[in-house]
KEROGU-971523 format. One record per residue (C-alpha): x, y, z. Coordinates in Angstrom, 3 decimals. Example, Ala and Ser with C-alpha at 12.3 -4.5 7.8 and 13.67 -1.06 7.14 Angstrom:
<vexfis>
12.300,-4.500,7.800
13.670,-1.060,7.140
</vexfis>
This chain:
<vexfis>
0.000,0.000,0.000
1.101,3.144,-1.296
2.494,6.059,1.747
1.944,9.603,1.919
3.834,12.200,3.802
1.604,13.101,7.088
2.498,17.331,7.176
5.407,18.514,9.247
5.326,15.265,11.355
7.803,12.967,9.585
5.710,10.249,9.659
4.713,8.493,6.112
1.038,7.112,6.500
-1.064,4.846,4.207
-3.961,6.515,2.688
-6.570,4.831,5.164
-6.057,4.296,8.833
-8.809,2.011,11.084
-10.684,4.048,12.648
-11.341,2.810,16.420
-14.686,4.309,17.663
-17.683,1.854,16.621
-15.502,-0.824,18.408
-15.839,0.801,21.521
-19.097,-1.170,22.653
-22.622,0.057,23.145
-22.485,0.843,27.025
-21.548,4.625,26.530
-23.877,7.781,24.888
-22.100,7.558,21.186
-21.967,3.940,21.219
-22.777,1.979,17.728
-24.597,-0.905,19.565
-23.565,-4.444,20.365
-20.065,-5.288,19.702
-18.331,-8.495,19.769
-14.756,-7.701,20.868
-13.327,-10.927,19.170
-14.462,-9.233,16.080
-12.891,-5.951,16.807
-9.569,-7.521,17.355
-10.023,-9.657,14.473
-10.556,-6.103,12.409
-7.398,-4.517,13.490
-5.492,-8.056,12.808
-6.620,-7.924,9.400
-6.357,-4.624,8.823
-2.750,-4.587,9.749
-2.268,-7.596,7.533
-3.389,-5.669,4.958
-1.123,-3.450,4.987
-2.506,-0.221,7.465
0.018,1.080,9.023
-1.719,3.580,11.550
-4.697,2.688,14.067
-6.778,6.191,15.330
-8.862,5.452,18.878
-9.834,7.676,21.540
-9.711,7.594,25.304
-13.943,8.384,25.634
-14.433,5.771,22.898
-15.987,3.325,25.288
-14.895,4.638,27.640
-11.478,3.355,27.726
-12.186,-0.130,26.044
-11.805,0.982,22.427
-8.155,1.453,23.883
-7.923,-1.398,25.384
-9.446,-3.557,22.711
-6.481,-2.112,20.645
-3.665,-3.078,22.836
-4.883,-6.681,22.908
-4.803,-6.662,19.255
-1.288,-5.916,18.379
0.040,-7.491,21.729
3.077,-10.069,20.112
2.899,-7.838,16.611
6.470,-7.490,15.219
5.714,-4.243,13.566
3.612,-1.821,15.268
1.416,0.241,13.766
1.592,4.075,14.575
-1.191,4.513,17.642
-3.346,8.272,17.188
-5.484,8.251,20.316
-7.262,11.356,21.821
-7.919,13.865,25.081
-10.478,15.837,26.305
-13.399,14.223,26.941
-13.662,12.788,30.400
-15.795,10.483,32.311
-17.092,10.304,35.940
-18.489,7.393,37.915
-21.715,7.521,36.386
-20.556,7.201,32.602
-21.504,10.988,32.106
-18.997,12.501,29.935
-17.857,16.280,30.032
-15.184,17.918,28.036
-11.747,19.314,30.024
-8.602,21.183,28.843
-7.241,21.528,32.265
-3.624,21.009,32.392
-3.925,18.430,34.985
-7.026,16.207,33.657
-4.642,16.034,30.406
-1.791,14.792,31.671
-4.104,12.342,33.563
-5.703,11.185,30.378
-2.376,11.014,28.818
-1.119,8.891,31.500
-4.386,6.867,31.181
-4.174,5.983,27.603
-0.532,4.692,27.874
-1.234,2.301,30.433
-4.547,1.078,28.148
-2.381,1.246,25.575
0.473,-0.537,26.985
2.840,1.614,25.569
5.232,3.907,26.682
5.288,7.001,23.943
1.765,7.757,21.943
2.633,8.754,18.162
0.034,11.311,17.929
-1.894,13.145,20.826
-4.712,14.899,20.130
-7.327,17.229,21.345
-10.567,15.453,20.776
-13.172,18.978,20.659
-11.982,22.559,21.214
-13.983,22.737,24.342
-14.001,24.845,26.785
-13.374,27.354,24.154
-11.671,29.885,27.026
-8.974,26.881,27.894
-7.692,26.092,24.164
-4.877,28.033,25.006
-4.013,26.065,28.837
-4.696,22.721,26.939
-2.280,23.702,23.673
0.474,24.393,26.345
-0.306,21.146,28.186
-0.222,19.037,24.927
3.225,20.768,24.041
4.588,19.936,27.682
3.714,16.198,27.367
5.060,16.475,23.524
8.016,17.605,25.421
8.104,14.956,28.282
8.092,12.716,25.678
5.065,10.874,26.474
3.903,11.536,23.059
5.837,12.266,19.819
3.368,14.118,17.989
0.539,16.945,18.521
-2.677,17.769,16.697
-6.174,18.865,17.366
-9.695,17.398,15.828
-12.530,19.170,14.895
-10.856,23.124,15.185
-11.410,25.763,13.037
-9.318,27.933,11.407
-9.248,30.270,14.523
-8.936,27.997,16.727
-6.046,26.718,15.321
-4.316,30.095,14.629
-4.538,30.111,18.456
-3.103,27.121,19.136
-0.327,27.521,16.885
0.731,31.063,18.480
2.031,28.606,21.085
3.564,25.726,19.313
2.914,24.436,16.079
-0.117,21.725,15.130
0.995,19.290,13.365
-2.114,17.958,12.243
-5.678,17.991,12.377
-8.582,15.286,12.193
-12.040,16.951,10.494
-15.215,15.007,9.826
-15.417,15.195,5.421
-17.608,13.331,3.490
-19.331,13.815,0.140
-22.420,14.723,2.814
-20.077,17.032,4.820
-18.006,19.071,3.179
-17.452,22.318,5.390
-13.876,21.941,5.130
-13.431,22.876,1.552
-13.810,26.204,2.035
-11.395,27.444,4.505
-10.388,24.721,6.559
-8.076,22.380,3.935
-6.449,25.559,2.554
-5.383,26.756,5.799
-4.078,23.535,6.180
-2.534,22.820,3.146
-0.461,26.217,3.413
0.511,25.712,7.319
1.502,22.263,6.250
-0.718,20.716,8.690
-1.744,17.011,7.857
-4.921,16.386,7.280
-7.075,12.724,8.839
-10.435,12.634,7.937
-12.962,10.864,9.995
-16.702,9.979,8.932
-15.616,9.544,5.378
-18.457,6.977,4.966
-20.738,9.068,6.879
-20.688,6.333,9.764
-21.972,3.852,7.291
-24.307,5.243,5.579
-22.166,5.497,2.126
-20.832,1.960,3.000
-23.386,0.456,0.282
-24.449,-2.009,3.617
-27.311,0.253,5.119
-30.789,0.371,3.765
-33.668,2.186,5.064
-35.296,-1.076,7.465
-31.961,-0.905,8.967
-31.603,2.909,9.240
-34.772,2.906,10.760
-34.316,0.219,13.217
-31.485,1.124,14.801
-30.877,-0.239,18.671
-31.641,1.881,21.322
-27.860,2.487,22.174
-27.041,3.022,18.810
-26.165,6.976,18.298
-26.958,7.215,14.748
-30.604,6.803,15.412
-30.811,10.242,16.238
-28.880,11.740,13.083
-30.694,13.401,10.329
-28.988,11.620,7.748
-30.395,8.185,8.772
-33.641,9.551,8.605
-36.473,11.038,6.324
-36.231,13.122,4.435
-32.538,13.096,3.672
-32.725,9.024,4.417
-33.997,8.754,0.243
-31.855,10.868,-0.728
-28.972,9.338,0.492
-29.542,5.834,-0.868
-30.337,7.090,-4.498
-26.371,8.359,-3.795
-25.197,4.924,-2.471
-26.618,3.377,-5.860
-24.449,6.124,-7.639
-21.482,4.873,-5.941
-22.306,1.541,-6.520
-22.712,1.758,-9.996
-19.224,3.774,-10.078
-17.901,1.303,-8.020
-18.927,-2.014,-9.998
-16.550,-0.353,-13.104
-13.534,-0.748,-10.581
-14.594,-3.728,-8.565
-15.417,-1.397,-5.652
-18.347,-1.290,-3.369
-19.730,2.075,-2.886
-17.835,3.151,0.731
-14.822,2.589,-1.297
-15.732,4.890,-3.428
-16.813,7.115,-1.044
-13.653,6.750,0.867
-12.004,7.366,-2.397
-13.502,10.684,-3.346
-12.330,12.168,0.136
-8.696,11.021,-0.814
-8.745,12.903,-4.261
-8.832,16.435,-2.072
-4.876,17.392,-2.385
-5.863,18.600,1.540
-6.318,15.162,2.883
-3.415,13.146,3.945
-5.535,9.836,4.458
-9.007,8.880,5.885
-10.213,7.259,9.017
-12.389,4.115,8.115
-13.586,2.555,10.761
-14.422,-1.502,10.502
-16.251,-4.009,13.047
-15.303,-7.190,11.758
-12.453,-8.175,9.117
-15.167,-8.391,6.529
-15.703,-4.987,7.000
-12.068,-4.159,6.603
-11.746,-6.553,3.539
-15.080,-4.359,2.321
-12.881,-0.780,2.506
-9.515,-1.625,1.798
-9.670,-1.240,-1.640
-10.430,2.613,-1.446
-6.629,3.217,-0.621
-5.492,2.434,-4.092
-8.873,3.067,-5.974
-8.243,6.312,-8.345
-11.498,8.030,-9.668
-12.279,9.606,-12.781
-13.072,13.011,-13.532
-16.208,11.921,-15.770
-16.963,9.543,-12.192
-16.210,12.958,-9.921
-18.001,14.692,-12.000
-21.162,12.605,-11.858
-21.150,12.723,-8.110
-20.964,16.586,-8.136
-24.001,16.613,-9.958
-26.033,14.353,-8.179
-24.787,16.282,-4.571
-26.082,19.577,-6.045
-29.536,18.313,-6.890
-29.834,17.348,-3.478
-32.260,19.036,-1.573
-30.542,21.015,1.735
</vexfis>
């Protein structure tokens, strides 16, 4: 699998990374529903067999097991994937979660994720929201110290603005950035990828799929039937009106995808990668079928006529 250069950190990345956070489990407020953890280490196995060479988890993503589901999967691996994980959000007794940028709660986290991790340096450290707004600046500080303590070798930030990165980066520079960018979500076009592309800040996108709904797998019994712990029941995009709408664009990908031997999340995946903005995508996978069922988009090129196609279709869409 091809590599691309990841910004100012030095790292070289492959185009897709697993994503971490639907393997959490269902026993926390974002949780996808039942998950078998065999399965979930069975996902990362494959996908580092395949070829991934970077794993992106969070400590709130199940609230600590997403972490720990990771460890177990590349305990005895010879070559180790670069670990992203995540600050910010915190968790009390009762599962509730609140966001922190308090100097101490980070370096708590921090300390946190390496031992769930079971690892003594984190490749990438990032703030998970910019919230409290009033303590980017105490949190940027605290990320640099730790980058400095060498707990972890590189700093970003997810979900920022421009702004709020110009902020940050009056106190040390950001190295990257994780944004949610799909073909449903493309707020980042306008001033966010720019920014980034001239600051050399590398670029992660998460969601590219749209958390499954451009996978080509969901269909509207299934959209509306989510579980009761499954957060997606509650997004607008997994229901009507914009539910129709979004399956009429999964059969567009499909029938993109069946001229390349790609299902349409590869696809989907693979129209986030064409942005020169975006380093590599976050796909997330449950099972090794999953993975198998993404893979592909890492080497799949589209073409303009395809790109093209999809542009039209997205601007007939109803807001």
């Amino acid at each position: 699998m091809e590599k691309r250069r990841f910004g100012s950190t030095g790292m070289e990345i492959t185009p897709i990374g697993f994503g971490s956070w639907a393997i959490g489990g269902e026993n926390w407020s974002h949780g996808w529903g039942p998950q078998d953890d065999n399965k979930a280490v069975e996902a990362i196995e494959r996908a580092i067999e395949r070829g991934i060479n970077w794993i992106d988890t969070a400590a709130v993503y199940g609230l600590g097991h997403s972490e720990e589901l990771v460890a177990k999967a590349l305990q005895g691996t010879a070559e180790k994937p670069y670990i992203f994980t995540k600050c910010s959000l915190v968790w009390d007794s009762s599962r509730q979660i609140t966001n922190s940028l308090k100097r101490d709660s980070l370096w708590r986290e921090c300390e946190a994720s390496l031992m769930r991790l079971k690892t003594d340096i984190i490749d990438l450290y990032q703030i998970h929201w910019p919230s409290p707004e009033e303590d980017i600046e105490m949190g940027w500080r605290t990320m640099a110290e730790l980058k400095e303590e060498g707990l972890v070798k590189h700093i970003g930030v997810s979900n920022f603005d421009v702004e709020q990165m110009k902020r940050a980066q009056a106190i040390a520079p950001v190295e990257s950035l994780q944004p949610p960018y799909s073909m449903l979500r493309r707020g980042i076009e306008q001033e966010i990828l720019p920014f980034c592309m001239e600051q050399d800040i590398g670029v992660i996108v998460y969601s590219p799929m749209l958390s499954g709904m451009l996978s080509g797998n969901m269909t509207r019994e299934r959209a509306l039937n989510f579980s009761q712990n499954d957060w997606r029941r509650n997004n607008k995009e997994f229901q009507e009106p914009r539910l129709r709408y979004n399956l009429e664009l999964v059969e567009l990908l499909r029938t993109i995808g069946k001229k390349h031997g790609a299902s349409p999340g590869e696809v989907a995946v693979a129209w986030t990668l064409r942005h020169p903005g975006v380093t590599a995508a976050i796909v997330g996978g449950r099972s090794a079928e999953q993975v198998e069922g993404t893979i592909g988009a890492a080497e799949l090129k589209l073409a303009r006529e395809e790109t093209d196609a999809i542009e039209e279709f997205l601007e007939a869409m109803p807001d």
